[in-house]
N, C-alpha and C positions, 0 to 999 in steps of 0.2 A: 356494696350491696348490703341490706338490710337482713340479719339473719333472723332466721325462721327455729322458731320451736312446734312441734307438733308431739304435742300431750295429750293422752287416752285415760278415757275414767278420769275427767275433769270439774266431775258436776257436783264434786265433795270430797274431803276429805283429801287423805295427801295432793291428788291429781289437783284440787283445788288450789291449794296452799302452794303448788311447785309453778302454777300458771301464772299467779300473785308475782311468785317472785322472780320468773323469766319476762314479765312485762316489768316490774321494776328496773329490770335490767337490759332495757330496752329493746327485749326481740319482740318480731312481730310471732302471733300464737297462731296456730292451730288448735281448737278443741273438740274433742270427741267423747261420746257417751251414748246412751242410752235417752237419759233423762233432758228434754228439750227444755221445760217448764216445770217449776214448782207444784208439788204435788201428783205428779204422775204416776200410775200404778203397771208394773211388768210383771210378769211370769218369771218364777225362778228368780226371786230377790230379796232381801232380809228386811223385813219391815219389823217397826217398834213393839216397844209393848204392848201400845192402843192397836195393833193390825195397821197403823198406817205407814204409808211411805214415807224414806228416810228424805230429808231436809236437804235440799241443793238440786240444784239443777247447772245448764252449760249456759242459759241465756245469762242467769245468773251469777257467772265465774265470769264471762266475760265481759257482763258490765261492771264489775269489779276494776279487773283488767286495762281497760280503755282508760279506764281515771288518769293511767299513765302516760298516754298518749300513745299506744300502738295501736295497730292494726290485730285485730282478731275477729277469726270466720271460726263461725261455730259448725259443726258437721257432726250431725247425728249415726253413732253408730251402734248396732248389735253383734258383740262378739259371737255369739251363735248362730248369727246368719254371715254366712259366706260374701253374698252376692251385698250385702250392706256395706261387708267390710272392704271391701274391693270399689263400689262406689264410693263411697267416704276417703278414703286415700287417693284415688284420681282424682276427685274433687282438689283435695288439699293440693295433690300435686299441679294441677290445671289452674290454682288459683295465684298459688305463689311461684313456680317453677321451679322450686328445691326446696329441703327440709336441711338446716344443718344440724338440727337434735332430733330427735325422735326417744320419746320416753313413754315405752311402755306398761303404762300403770294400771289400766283397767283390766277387769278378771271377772269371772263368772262366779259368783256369790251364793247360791243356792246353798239352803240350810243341809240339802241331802249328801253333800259335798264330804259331811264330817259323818256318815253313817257309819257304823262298823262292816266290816268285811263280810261277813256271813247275811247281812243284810241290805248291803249293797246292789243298786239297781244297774244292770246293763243300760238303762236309759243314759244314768246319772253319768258313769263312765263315757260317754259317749259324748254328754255335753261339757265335761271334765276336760277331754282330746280336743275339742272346737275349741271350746272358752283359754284352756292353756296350751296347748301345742299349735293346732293348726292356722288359728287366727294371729296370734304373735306373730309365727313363720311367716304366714302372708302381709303380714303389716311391713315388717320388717322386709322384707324382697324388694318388695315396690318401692319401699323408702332407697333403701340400699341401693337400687339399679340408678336413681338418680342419683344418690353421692356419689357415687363412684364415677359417675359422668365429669361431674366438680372435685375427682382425690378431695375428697373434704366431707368428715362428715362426723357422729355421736350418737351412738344408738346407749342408753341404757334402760335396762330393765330390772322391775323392781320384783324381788324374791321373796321369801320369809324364812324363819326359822324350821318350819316345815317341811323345804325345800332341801334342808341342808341339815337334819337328824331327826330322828325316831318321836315319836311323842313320850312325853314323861309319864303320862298312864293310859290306860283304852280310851279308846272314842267314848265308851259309854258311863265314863267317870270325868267326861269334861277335855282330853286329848283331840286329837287332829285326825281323823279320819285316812283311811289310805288315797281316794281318790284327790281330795285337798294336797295331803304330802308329795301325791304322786306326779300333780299338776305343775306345782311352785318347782319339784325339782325338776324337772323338763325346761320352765324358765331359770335356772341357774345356769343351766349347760349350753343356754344360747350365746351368750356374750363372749365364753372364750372361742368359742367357734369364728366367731364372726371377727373379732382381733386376728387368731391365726390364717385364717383365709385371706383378709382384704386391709390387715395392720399397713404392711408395705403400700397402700393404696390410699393414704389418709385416713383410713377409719379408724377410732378408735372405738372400745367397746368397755361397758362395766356393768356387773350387776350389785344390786346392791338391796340387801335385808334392814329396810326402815327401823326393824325393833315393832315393841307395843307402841301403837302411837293414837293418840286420844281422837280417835274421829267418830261419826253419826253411825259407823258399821258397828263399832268396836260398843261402844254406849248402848245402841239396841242389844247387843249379844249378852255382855256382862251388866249393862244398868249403869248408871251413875254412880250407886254405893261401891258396885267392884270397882269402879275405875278410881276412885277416892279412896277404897283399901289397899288397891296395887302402887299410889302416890309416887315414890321419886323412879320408880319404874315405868314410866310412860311419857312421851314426851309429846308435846306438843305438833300437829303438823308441819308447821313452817321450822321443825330442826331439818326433819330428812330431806323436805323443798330446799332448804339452804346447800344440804348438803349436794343435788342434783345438779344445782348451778354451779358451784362450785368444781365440778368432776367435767360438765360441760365447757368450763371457760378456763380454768388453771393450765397454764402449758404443762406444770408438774405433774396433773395428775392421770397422764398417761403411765407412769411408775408404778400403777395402782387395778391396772388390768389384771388377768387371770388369777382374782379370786374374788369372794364374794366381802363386801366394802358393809361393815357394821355399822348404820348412821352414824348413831348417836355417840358411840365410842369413838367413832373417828371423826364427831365435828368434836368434840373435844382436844384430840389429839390434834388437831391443826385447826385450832381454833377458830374453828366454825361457826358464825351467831346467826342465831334465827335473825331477822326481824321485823 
């Protein structure tokens, strides 16, 4: 049987680069996002310097994708709509009959995400809980009740530094806001969860913090000059893509459960090549 990747937040940037390289490697995709078509404008999302929308879309990852000869169905989703995220995963599940990866990349991006505390909005918080707790859970369930029907299965989910310590100054000197910290680490603490419950079931679980990694988010945020000042600190998309495949296919790297997987340090350490 043909395996199945189903990648979230695929319409750029890592999500893109990890789609790339699960069709290289012959699995059929699932891709999910937001952004259907190039140039589309949403609520609650980080647009460039000019006010416009960032660059990528899914129709566009998956004609990439095909070049290689898989199968890929693209499935538009909103992590802040429930009832989206719930259609989109019965889709995927209705189309292929199981997922053996599941990579939770997509997040809720809002610039209000990194407010300070005393100015932080009960709204924000609330789209903060959907975008990072409640929709992952839900993604993840649906996927899960079918692996487990096949003992077989790969859920990982991708973190940040935010997730896993303090900011090095306030939000309002350029640090990470509490609702952004508060999010990412909620997704740290699902992977070993989901190892200790359903390990003995085939499942295996990892999370894993990419690093700075040069995408269309990170360029709108810091420009082009910061991402050319921060230089051998940032790495290209297709490191932490390598590294996703890698964590999905290596028999070894079950060894590598219950804690959080540094890309880029660790495609070095087992020599990991983009490409």
């Amino acid at each position: 049987m043909e395996q199945v990747a189903f990648i979230t937040g695929a319409s750029r940037g890592i999500g893109r680069a990890t789609a790339i390289a699960f069709a290289r490697a012959g699995f059929n995709l699932a891709l999910s996002a937001r952004t259907l078509e190039e140039g589309e404008a949403h609520r609650h999302s980080i647009r460039n310097a000019a006010g416009r929308s960032l660059s990528g879309s899914l129709n566009g990852t998956a004609e990439q994708a095909r070049r290689y000869g898989v199968e890929v169905q693209v499935v538009p989703m909103d992590l802040l709509d429930p009832d989206s995220v719930e259609t989109a995963v019965s889709r995927v599940l209705a189309h292929y009959g199981h997922v053996d990866v599941l990579i939770n990349n997509a997040i809720y991006q809002g610039a209000d995400l990194n407010a300070a505390l005393l100015d932080l909005q009960q709204e924000t918080l609330q789209r903060m809980a959907q975008g990072y707790v409640l929709a992952p859970v839900q993604i993840t369930r649906q996927v899960l009740r079918s692996m487990l029907q096949r003992h077989h299965g790969c859920i990982i989910n991708i973190t940040s530094g935010a997730g896993e310590s303090d900011p090095p100054v306030a939000a309002r000197d350029g640090g990470w806001g509490y609702a952004y910290g508060a999010g990412k680490a909620a997704v740290s603490r699902l992977a070993g969860i989901i190892a200790r419950e359903h390990g003995d079931q085939g499942i295996r679980a990892f999370t894993v913090n990419p690093g700075v990694v040069n995408t269309e988010t990170l360029r709108a945020t810091i420009g082009e000059k910061g991402v050319l000042a921060m230089r051998k600190g940032v790495a290209q998309p297709e490191l932490p893509a390598a590294v996703l495949l890698w964590l999905a296919t290596a028999p070894e790297a079950a060894d590598f459960q219950y804690q959080t997987i540094q890309a880029q340090p660790f495609a070095h350490e087992h020599a990991i090549q983009a490409e």
